[in-house]
Backbone as CSV, one residue per row, in Angstrom:
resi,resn,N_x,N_y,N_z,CA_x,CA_y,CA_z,C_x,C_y,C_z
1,UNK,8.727,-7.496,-9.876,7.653,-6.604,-10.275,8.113,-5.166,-10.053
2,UNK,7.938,-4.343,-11.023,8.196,-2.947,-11.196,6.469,-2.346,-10.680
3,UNK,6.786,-1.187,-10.356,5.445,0.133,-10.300,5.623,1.282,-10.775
4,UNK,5.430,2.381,-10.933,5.726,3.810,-11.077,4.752,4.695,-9.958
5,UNK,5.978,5.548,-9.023,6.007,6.093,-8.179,5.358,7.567,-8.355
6,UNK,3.883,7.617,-9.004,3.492,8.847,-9.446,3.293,10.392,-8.686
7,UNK,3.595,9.786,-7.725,3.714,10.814,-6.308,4.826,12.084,-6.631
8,UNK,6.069,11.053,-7.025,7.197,12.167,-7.012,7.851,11.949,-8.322
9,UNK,6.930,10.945,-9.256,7.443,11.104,-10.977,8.849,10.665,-10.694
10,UNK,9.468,9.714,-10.189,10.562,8.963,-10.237,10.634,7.645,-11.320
11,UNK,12.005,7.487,-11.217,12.183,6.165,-11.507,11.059,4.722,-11.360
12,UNK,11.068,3.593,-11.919,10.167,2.814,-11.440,10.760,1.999,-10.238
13,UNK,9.773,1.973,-9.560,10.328,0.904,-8.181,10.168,-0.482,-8.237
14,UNK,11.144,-1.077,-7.751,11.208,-2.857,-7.594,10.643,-3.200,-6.438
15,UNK,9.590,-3.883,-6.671,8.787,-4.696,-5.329,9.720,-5.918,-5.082
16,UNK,10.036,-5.771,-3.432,10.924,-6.889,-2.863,9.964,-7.555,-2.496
17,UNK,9.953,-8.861,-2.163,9.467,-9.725,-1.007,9.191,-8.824,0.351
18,UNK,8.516,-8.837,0.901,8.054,-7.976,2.204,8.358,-8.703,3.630
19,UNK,8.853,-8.165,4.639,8.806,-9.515,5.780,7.197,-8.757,6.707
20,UNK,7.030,-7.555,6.024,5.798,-6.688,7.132,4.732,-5.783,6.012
21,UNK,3.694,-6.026,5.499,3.287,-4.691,5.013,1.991,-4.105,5.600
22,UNK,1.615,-2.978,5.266,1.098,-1.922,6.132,0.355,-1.391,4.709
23,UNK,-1.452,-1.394,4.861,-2.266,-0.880,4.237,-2.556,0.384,4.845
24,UNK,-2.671,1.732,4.259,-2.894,3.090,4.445,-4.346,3.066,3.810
25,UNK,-5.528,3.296,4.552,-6.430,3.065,3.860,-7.819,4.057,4.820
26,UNK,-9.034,4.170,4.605,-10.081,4.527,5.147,-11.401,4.005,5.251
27,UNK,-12.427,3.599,5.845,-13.707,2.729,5.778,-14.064,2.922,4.829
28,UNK,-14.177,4.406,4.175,-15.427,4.761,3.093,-15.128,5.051,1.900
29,UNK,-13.542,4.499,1.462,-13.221,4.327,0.057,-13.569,3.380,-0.444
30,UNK,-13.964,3.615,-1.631,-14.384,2.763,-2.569,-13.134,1.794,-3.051
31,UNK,-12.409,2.109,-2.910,-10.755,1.689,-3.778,-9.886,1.120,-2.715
32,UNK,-9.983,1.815,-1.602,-9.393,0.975,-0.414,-10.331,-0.364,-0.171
33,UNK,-11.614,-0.432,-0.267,-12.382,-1.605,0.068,-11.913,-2.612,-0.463
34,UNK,-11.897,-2.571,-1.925,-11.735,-3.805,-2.700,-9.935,-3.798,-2.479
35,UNK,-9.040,-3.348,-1.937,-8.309,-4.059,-1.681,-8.203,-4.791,-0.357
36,UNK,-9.150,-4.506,0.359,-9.330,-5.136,2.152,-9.970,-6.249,1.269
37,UNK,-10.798,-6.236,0.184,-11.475,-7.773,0.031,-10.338,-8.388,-0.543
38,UNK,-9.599,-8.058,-1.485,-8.252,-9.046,-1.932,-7.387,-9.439,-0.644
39,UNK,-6.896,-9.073,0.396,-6.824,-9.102,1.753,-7.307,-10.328,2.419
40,UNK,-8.605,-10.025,2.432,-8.993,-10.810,3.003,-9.550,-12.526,2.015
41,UNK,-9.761,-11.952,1.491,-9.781,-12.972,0.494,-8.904,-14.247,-0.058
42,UNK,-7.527,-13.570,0.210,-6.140,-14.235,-0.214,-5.407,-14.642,1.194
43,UNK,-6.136,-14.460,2.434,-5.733,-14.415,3.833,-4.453,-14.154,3.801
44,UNK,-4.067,-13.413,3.572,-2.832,-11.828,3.880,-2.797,-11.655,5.142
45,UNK,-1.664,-11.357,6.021,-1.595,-11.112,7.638,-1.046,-9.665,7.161
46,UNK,-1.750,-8.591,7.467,-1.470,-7.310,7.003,-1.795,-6.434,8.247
47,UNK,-1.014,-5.259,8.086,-1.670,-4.484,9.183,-2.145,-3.024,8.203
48,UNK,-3.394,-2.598,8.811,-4.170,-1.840,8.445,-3.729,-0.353,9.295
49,UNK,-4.006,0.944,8.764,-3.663,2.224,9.234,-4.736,2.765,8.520
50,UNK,-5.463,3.207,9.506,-7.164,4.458,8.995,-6.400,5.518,9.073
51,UNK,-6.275,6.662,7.915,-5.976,7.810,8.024,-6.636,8.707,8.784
52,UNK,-8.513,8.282,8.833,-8.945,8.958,8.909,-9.133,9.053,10.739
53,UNK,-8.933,7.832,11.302,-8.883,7.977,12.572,-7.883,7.819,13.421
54,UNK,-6.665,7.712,12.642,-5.234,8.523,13.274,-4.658,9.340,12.742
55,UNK,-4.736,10.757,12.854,-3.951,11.626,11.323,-2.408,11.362,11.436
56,UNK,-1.779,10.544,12.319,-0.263,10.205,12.191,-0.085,9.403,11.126
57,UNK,-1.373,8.974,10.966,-0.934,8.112,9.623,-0.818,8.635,8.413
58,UNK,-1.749,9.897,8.061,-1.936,10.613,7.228,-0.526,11.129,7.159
59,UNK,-0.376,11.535,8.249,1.065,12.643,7.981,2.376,11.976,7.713
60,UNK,2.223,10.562,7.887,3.265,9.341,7.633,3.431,9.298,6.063
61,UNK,2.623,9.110,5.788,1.856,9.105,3.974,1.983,9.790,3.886
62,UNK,1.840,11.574,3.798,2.217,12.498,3.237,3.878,12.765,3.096
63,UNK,4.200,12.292,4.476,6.395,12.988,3.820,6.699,11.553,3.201
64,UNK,6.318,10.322,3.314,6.837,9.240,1.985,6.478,9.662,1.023
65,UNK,5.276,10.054,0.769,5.008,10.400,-0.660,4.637,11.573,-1.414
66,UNK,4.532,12.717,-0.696,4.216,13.648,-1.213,2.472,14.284,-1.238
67,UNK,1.579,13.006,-0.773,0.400,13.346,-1.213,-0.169,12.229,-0.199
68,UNK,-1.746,12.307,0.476,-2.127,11.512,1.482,-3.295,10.551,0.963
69,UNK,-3.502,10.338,-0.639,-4.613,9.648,-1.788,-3.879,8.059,-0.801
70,UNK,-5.076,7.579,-0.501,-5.328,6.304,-0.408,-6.094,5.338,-1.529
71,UNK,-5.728,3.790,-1.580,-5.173,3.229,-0.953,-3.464,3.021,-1.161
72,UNK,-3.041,2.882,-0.169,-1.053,2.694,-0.700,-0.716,1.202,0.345
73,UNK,-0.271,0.540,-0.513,0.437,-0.543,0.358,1.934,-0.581,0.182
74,UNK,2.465,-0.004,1.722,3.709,-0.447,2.173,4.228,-1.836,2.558
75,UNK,5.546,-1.617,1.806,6.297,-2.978,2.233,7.559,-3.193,3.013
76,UNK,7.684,-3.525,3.888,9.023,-3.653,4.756,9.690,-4.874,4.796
77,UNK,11.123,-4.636,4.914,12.091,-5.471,5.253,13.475,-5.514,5.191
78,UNK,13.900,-5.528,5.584,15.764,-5.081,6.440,16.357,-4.627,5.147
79,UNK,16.215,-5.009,4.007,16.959,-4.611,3.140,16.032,-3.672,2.341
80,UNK,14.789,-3.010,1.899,14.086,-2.246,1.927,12.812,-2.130,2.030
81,UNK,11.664,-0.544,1.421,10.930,0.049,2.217,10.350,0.341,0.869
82,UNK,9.303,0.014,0.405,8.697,0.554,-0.921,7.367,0.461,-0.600
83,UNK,6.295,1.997,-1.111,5.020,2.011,-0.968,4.580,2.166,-2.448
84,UNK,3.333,1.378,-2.570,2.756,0.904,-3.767,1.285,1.846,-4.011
85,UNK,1.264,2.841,-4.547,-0.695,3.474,-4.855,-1.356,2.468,-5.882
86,UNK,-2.414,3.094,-6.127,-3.491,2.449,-7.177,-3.866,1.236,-6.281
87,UNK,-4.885,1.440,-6.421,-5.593,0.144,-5.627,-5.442,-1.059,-6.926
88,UNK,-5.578,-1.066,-8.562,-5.330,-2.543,-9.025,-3.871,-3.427,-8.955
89,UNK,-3.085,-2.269,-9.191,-1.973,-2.450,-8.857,-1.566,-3.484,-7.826
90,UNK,-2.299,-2.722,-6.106,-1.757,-3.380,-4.896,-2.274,-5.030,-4.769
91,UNK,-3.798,-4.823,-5.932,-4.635,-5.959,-5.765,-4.057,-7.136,-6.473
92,UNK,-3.613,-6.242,-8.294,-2.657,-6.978,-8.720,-1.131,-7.831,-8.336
93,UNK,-0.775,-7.023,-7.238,0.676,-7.405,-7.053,0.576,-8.553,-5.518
94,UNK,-1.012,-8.273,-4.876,-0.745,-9.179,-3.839,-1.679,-10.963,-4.056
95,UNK,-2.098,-10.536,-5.487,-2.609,-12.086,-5.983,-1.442,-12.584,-6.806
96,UNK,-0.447,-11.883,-7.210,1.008,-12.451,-7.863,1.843,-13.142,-6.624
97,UNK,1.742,-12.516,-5.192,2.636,-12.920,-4.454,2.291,-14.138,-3.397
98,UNK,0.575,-14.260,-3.639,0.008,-14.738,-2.569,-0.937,-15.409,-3.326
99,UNK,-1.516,-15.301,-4.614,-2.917,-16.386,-4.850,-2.384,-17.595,-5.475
């Protein structure tokens, strides 16, 4: 699966297999929600980061990407590190990997 990295207008990125990913998200988005319900829904072992009640997270999200718009799902694993925006996208890409 490809994305486009609209942050910094790059190349398109290749989604690896993940061994860790990390939702950047806030209670009172509308767009972050419905991906906590695909989440939870698809029982995903994910770890969650509130921007709004740690700004390290914010500022984590801002030098990866240029910009601190939630929701973004990061993906980790020894061989790489790719963060995903658009909430259909993340919703799309984690019922391809997981439903």
């Amino acid at each position: 699966m490809f994305f486009w990295n609209k942050a910094k207008n790059t190349e398109p990125v290749e989604v690896t297999p993940a061994e860790r990913m990390i939702l950047y998200h806030y209670n009172g988005c509308f767009y972050c929600k419905m991906v906590r319900r695909a989440v939870d829904r698809l029982g995903i072992e994910i770890e969650y980061r509130n921007i709004l009640e740690d700004p390290s997270y914010r500022q984590e999200l801002y030098e990866a990407r240029g910009r601190s718009t939630v929701p973004v799902l990061r993906g980790l694993s020894k061989d790489n590190d790719w963060w995903m925006p658009e909430s259909r996208d993340i919703v799309r890409y984690l019922e391809s990997e997981f439903g």
